[in-house]
LONU-992850 format. One line per 2 residues: number of its first residue (from 0); their letters; for each residue x, y, z of N, C-alpha, C. Coordinates in nm, 3 decimals, m for minus. Layout:
N
NUM) A) X Y Z X Y Z X Y Z  ...
This chain:
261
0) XX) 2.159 12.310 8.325 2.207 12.438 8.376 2.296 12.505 8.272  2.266 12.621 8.262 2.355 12.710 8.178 2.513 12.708 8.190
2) XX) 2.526 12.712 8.313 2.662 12.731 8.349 2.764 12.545 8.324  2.690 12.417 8.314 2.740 12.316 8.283 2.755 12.305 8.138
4) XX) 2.655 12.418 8.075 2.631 12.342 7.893 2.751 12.448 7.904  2.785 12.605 7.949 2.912 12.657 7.904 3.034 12.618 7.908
6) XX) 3.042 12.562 8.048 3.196 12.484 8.033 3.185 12.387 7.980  3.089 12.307 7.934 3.120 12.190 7.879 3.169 12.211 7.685
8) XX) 3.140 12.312 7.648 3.118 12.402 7.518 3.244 12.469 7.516  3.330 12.460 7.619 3.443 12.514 7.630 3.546 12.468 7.485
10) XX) 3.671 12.506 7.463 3.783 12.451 7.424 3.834 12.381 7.527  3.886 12.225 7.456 3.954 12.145 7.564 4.058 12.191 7.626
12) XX) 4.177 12.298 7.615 4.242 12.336 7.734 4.150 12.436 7.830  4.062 12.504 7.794 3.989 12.580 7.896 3.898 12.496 8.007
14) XX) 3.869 12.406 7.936 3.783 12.289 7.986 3.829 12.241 8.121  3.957 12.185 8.055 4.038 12.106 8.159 4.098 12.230 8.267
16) XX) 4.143 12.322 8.247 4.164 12.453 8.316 4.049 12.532 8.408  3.951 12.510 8.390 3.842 12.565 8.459 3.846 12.438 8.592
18) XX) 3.813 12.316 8.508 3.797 12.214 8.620 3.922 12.220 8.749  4.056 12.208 8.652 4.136 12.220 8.741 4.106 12.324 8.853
20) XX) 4.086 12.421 8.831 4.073 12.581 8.906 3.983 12.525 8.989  3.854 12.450 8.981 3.681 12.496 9.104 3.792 12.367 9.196
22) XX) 3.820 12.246 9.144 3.854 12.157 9.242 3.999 12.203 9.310  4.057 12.316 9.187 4.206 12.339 9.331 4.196 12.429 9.458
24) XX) 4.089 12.496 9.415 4.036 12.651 9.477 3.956 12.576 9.630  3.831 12.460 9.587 3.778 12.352 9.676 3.902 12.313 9.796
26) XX) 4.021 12.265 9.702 4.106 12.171 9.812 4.196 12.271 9.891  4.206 12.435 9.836 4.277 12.485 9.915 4.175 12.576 10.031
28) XX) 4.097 12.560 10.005 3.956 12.617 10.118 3.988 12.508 10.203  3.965 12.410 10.186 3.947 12.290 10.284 4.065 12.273 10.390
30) XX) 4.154 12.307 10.289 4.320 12.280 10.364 4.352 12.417 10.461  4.265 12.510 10.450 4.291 12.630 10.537 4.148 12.655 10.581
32) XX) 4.050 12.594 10.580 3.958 12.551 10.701 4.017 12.493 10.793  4.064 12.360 10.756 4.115 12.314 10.840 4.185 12.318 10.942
34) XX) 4.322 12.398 10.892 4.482 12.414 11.008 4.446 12.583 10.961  4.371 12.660 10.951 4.394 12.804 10.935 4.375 12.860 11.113
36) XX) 4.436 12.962 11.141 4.459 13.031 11.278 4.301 13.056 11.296  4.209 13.082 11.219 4.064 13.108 11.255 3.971 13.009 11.300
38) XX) 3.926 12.958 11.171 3.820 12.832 11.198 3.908 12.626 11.183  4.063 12.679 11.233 4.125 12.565 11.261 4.083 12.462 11.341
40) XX) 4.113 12.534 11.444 4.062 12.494 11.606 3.966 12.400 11.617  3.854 12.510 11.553 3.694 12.431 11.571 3.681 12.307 11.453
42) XX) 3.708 12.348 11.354 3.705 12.160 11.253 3.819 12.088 11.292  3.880 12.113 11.377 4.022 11.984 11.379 3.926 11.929 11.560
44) XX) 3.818 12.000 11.587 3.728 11.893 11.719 3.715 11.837 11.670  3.681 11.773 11.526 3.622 11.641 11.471 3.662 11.549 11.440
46) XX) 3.805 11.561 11.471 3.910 11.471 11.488 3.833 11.314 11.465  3.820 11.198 11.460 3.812 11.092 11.471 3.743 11.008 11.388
48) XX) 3.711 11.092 11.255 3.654 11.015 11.149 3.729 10.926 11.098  3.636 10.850 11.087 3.764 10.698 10.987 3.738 10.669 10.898
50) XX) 3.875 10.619 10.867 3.956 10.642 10.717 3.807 10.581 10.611  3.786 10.457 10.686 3.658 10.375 10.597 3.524 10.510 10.531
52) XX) 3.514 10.616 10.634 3.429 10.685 10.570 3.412 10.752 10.445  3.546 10.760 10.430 3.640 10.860 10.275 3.574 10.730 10.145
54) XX) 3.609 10.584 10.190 3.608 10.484 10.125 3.484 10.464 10.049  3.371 10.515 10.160 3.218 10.476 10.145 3.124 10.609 10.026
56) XX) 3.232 10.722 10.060 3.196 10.829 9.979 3.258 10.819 9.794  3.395 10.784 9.837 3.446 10.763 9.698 3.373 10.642 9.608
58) XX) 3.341 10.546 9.685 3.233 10.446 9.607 3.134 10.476 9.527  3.062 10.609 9.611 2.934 10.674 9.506 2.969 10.742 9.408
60) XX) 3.094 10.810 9.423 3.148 10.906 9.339 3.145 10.798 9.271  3.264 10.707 9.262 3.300 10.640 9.123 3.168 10.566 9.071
62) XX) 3.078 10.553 9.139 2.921 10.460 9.073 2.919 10.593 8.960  2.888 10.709 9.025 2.830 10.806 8.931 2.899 10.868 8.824
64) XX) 3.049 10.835 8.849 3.135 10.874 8.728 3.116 10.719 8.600  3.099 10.619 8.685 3.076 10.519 8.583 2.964 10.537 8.480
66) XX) 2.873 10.584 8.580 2.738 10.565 8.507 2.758 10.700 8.345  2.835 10.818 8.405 2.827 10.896 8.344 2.936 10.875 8.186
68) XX) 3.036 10.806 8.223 3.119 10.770 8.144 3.060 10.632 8.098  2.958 10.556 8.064 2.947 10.443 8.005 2.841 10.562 7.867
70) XX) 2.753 10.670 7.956 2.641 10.721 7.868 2.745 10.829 7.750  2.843 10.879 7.845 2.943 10.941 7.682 2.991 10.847 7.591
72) XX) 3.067 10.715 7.644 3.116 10.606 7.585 3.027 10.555 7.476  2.958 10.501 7.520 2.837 10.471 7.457 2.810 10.561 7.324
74) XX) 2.762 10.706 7.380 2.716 10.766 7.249 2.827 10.823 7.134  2.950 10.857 7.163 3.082 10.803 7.104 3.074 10.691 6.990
76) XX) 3.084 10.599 7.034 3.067 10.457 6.983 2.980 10.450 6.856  2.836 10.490 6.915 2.745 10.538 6.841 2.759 10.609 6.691
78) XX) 2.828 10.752 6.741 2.782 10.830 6.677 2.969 10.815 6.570  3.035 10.724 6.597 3.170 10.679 6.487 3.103 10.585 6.408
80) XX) 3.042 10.497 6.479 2.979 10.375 6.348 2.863 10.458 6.246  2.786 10.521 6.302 2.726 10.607 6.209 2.816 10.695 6.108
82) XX) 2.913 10.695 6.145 3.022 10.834 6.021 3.043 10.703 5.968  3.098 10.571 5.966 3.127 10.487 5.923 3.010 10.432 5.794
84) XX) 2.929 10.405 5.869 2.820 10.345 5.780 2.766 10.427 5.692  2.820 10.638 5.737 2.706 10.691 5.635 2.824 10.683 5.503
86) XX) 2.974 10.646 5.519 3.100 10.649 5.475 3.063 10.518 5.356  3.062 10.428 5.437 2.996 10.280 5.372 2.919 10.273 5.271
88) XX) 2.787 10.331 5.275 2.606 10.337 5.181 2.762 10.452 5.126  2.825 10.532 5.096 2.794 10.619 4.989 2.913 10.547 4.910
90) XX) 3.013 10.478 4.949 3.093 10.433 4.841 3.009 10.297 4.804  2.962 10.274 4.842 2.815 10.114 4.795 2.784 10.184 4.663
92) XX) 2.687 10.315 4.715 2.623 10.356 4.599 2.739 10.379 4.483  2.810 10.447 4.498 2.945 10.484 4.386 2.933 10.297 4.320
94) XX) 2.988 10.275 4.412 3.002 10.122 4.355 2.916 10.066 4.244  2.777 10.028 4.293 2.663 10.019 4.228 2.616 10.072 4.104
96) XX) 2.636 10.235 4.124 2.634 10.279 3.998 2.740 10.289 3.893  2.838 10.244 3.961 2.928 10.234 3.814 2.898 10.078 3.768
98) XX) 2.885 9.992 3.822 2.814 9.893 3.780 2.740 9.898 3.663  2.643 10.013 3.633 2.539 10.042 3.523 2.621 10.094 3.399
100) XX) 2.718 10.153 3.419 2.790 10.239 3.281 2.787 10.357 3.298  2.757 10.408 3.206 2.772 10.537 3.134 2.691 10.669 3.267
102) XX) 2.585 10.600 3.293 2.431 10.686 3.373 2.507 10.719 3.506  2.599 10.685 3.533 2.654 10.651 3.679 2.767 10.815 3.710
104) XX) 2.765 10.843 3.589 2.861 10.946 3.587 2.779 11.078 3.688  2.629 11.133 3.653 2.552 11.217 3.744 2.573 11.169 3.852
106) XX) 2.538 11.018 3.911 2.565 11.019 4.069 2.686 11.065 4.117  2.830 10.984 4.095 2.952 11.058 4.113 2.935 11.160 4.124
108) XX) 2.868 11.258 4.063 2.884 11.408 4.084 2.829 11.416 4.184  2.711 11.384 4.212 2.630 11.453 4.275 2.700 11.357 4.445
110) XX) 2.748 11.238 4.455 2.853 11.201 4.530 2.925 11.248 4.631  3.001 11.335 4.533 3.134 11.390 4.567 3.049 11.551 4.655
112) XX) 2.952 11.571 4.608 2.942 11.726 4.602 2.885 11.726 4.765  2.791 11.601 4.765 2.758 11.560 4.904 2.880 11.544 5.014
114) XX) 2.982 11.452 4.932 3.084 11.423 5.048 3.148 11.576 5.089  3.139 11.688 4.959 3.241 11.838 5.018 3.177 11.872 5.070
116) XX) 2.989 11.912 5.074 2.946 12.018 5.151 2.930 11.947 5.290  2.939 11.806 5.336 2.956 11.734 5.456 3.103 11.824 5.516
118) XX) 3.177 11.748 5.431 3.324 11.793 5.495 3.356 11.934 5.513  3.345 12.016 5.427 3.366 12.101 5.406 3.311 12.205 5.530
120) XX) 3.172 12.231 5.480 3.020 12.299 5.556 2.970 12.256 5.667  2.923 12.139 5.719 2.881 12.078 5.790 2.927 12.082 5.957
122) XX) 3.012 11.959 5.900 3.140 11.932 6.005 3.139 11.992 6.091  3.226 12.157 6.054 3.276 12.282 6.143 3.140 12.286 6.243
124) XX) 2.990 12.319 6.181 2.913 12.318 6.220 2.838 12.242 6.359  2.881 12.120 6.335 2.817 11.988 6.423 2.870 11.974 6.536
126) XX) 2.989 12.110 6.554 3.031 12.096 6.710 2.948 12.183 6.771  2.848 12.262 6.733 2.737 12.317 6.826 2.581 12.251 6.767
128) XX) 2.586 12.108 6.715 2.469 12.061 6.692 2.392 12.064 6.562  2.440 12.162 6.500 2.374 12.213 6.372 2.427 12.167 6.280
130) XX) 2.288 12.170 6.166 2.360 12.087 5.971 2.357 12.223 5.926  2.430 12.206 5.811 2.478 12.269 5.702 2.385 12.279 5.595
132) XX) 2.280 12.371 5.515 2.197 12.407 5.393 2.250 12.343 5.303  2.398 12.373 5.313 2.455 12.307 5.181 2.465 12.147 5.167
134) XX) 2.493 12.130 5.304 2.475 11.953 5.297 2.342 11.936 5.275  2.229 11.937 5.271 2.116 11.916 5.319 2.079 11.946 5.181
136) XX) 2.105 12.043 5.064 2.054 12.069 4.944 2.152 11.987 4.859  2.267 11.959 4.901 2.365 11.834 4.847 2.292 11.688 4.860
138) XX) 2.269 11.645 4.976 2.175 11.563 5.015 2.021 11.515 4.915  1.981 11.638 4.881 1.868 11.605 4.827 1.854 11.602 4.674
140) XX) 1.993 11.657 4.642 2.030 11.661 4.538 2.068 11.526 4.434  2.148 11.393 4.533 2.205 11.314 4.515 2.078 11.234 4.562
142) XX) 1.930 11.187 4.597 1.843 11.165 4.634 1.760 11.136 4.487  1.768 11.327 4.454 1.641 11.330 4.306 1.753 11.237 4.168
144) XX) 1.881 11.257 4.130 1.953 11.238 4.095 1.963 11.053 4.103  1.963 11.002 4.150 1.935 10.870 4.170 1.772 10.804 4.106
146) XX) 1.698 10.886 4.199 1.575 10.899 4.167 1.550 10.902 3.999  1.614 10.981 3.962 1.598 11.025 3.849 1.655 10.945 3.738
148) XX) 1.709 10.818 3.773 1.838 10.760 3.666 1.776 10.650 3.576  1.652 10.602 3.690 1.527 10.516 3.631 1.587 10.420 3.540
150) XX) 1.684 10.323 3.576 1.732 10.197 3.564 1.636 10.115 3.510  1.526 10.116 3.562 1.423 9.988 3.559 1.351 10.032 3.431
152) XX) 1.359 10.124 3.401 1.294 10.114 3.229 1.461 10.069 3.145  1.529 10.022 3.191 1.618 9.986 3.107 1.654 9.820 3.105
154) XX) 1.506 9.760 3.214 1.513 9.628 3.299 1.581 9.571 3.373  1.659 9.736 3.457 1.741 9.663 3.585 1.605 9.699 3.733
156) XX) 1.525 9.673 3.730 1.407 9.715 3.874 1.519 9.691 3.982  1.511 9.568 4.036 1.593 9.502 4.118 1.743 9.600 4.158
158) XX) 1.792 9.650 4.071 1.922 9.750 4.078 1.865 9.883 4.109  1.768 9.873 4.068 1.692 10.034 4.061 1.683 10.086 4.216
160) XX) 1.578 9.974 4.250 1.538 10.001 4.367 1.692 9.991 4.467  1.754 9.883 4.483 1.869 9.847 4.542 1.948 9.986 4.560
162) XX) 1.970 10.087 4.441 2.022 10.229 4.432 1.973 10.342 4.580  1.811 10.302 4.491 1.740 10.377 4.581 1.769 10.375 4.747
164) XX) 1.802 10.258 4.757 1.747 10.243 4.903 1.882 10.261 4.989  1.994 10.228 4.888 2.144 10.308 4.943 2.174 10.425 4.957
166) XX) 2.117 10.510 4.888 2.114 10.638 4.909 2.005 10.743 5.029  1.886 10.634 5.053 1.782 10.632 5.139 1.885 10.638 5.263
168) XX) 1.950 10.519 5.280 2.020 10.491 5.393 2.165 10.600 5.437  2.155 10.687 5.328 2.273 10.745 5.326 2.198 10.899 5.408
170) XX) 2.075 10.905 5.368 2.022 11.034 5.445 1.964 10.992 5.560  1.935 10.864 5.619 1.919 10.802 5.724 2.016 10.797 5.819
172) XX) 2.173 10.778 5.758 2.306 10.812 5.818 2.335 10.920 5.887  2.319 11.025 5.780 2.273 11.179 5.817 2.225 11.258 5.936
174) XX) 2.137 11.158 5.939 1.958 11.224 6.030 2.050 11.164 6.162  2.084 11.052 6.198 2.156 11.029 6.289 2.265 11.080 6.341
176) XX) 2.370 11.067 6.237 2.493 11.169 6.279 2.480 11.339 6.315  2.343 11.348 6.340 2.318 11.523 6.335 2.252 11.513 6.497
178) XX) 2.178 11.420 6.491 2.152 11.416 6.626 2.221 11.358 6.703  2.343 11.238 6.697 2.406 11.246 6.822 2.512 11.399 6.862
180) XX) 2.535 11.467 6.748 2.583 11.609 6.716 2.512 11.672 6.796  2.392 11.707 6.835 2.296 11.781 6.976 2.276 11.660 7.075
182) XX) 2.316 11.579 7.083 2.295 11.489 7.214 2.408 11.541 7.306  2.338 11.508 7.415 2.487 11.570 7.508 2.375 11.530 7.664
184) XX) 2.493 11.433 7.784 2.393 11.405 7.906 2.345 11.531 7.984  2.257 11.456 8.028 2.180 11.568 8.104 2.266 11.635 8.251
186) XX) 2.277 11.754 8.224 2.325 11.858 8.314 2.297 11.802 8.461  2.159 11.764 8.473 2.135 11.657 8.586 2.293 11.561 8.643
188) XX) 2.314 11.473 8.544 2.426 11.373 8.569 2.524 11.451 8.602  2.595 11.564 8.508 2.690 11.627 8.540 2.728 11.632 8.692
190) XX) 2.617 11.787 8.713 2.605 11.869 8.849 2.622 11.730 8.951  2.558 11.619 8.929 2.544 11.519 9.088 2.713 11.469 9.059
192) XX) 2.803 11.459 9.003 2.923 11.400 8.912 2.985 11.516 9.007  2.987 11.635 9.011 3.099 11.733 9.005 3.044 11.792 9.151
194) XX) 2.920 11.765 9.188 2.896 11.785 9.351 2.958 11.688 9.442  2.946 11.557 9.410 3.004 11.435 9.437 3.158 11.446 9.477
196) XX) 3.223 11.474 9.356 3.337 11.484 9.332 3.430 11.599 9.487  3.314 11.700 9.497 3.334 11.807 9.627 3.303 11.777 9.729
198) XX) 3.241 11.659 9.763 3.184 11.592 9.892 3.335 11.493 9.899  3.361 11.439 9.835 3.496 11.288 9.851 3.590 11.395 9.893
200) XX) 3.621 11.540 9.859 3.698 11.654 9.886 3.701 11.668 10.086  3.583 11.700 10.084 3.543 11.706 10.244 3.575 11.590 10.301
202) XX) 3.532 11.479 10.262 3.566 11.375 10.337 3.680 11.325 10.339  3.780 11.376 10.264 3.899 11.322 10.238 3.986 11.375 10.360
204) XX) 3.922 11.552 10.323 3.988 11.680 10.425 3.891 11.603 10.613  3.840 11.547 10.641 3.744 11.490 10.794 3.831 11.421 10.783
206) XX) 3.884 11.301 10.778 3.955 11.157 10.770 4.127 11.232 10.820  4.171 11.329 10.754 4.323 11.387 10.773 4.353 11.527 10.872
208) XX) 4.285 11.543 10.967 4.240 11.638 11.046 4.417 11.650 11.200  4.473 11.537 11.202 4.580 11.507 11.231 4.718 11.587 11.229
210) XX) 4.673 11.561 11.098 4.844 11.644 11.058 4.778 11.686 10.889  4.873 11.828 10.900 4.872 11.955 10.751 4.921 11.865 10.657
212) XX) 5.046 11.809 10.678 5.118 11.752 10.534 5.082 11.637 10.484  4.992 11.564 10.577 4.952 11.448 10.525 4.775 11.467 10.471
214) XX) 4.744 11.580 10.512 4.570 11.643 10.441 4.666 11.702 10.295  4.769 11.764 10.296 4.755 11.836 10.174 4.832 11.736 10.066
216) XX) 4.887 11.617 10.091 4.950 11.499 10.018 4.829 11.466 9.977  4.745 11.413 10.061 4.607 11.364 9.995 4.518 11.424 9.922
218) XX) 4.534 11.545 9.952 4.421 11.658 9.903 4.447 11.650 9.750  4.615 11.665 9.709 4.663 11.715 9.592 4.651 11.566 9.515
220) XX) 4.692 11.466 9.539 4.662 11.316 9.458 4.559 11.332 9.444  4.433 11.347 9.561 4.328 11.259 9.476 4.237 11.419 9.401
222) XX) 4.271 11.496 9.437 4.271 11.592 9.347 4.269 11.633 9.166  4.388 11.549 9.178 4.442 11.572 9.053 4.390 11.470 8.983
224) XX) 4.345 11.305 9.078 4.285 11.207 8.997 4.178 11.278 8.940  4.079 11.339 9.054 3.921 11.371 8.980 3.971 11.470 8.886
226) XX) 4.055 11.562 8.866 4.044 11.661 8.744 4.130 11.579 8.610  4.187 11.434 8.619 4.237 11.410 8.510 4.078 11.284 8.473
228) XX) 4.027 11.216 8.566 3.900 11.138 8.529 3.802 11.204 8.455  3.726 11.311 8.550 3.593 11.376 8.537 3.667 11.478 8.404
230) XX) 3.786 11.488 8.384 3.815 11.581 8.258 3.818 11.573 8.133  3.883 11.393 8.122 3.878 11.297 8.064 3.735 11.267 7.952
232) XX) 3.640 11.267 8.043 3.500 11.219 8.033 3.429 11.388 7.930  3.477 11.500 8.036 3.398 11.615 7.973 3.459 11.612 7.838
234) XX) 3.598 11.580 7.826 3.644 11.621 7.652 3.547 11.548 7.533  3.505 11.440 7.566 3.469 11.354 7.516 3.291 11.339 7.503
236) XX) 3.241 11.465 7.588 3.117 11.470 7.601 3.006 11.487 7.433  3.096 11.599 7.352 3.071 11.649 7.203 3.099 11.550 7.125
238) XX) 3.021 11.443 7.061 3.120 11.296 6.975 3.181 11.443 6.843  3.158 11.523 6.825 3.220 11.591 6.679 3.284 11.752 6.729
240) XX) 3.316 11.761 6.895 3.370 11.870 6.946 3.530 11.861 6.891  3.576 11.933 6.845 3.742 11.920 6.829 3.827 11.953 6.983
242) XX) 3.935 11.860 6.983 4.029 11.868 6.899 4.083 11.673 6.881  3.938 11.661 7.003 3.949 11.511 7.013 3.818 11.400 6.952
244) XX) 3.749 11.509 6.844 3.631 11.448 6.783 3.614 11.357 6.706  3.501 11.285 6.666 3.516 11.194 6.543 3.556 11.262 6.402
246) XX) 3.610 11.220 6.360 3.677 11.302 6.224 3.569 11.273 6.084  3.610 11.323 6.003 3.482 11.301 5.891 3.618 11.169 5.791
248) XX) 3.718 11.119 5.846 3.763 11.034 5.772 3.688 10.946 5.677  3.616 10.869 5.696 3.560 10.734 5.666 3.477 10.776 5.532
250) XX) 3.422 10.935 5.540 3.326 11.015 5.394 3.445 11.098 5.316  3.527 11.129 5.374 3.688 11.191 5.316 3.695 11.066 5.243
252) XX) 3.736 10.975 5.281 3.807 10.876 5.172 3.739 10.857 5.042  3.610 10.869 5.039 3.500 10.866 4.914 3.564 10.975 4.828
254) XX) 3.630 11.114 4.886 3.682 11.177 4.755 3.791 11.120 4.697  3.890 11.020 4.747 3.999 10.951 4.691 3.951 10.866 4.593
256) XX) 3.820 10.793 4.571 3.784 10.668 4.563 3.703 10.732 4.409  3.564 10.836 4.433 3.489 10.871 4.339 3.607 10.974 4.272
258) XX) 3.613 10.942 4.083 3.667 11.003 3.988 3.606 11.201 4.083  3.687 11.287 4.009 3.606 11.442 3.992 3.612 11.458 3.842
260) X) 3.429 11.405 3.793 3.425 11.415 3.649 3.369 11.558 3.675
């Protein structure tokens, strides 16, 4: 749904501010359904729901917040060991090729130029899914450049290839970290998450039909739980959304490490 990919695309205080708003707006409907001079009367006949029913509803809720928070967790997880490992293959390669001497000086360049147009270009980019030209012609740059250093007529094969296939793995890094960058759960999970979340609302408001101050004590706790849980979870939905994203640390440190010849 359009309207889940927008708030979820939000800035994290708007984020958390929107949510707050549908579930406070929810609990104060409910709380003046309830005891309001109009349609009071008639929902406080239903007097006699028990407490166990609230219990049986919040169970599904939390199944479906689990389920939904193991699939962000998860791709999180994911998509840091990938910044890690693509962090890893490129100081390997640095490594490797200074190993050889003198020839090693083109990769460094071509290195570093990869690690800026990542950091630099990219990055900003990958909080709406998309790579950067410049990474991507940096990328292929440091590819032919390797390619091109042809070790094995100098009788290192074994190193040659070994080069090759670190830098292989380094655009393999890439290809991954770009797509958990457009991964994001299905709007499906959301909507049943945040419908859910408005049903435990109702049932909370059936169960406290008794007395005003003890519906609106409850209303406002468990209230505030689902907008600090389910809010929790949305910040965290983007693995490279700021202001709580994976950082490009781990390919940053490669400019401390590779000389700027």
């Amino acid at each position: 749904m359009i309207v889940i990919d927008g708030w979820l695309s939000l800035p994290l205080p708007a984020l958390i501010l929107i949510l707050a708003a549908f579930y406070g707006a929810s609990a104060l409907m409910l709380i003046r359904l309830s005891f309001g001079p109009t349609a009071g009367p008639w929902v406080r006949s239903f007097r006699g729901v028990v407490a166990p029913f609230f219990g049986a509803i919040v169970i599904i809720f939390s199944i479906l917040v689990g389920f939904l928070a193991s699939d962000v967790w998860d791709r999180n997880r994911r998509a840091a060991a990938t910044v890690r490992g693509e962090g890893a293959n490129l100081i390997s390669l640095h490594a490797l090729a200074a190993a050889l001497g003198t020839p090693h000086i083109a990769i460094d360049r071509a290195i570093r130029a990869y690690a800026t147009a990542v950091i630099d270009r990219e990055w900003p980019r990958m909080e709406y899914g998309e790579a950067a030209p410049e990474a991507e012609a940096a990328q292929d740059a440091l590819l032919q450049t390797v390619a091109q250093s042809d070790f094995a007529a100098l009788g290192n094969t074994a190193l040659d290839r070994l080069l090759l296939d670190t830098a292989l793995r380094v655009r393999e890094a890439r290809g991954d970290r770009l797509a958990f960058s457009s991964d994001f759960s299905e709007n499906f999970k959301w909507t049943c998450v945040l419908l859910m979340g408005l049903m435990a609302q109702i049932s909370l408001a059936a169960v406290h039909l008794d007395e005003a101050r003890a519906q609106i004590a409850a209303m406002v706790i468990f209230t505030g739980s689902i907008v600090l849980v389910v809010g929790l979870i949305a910040a965290h939905e983007g693995p490279f959304q700021p202001s709580i994203g994976i950082s490009p640390g781990p390919i940053a440190k490669l400019l401390d490490i590779v000389p700027d010849s």
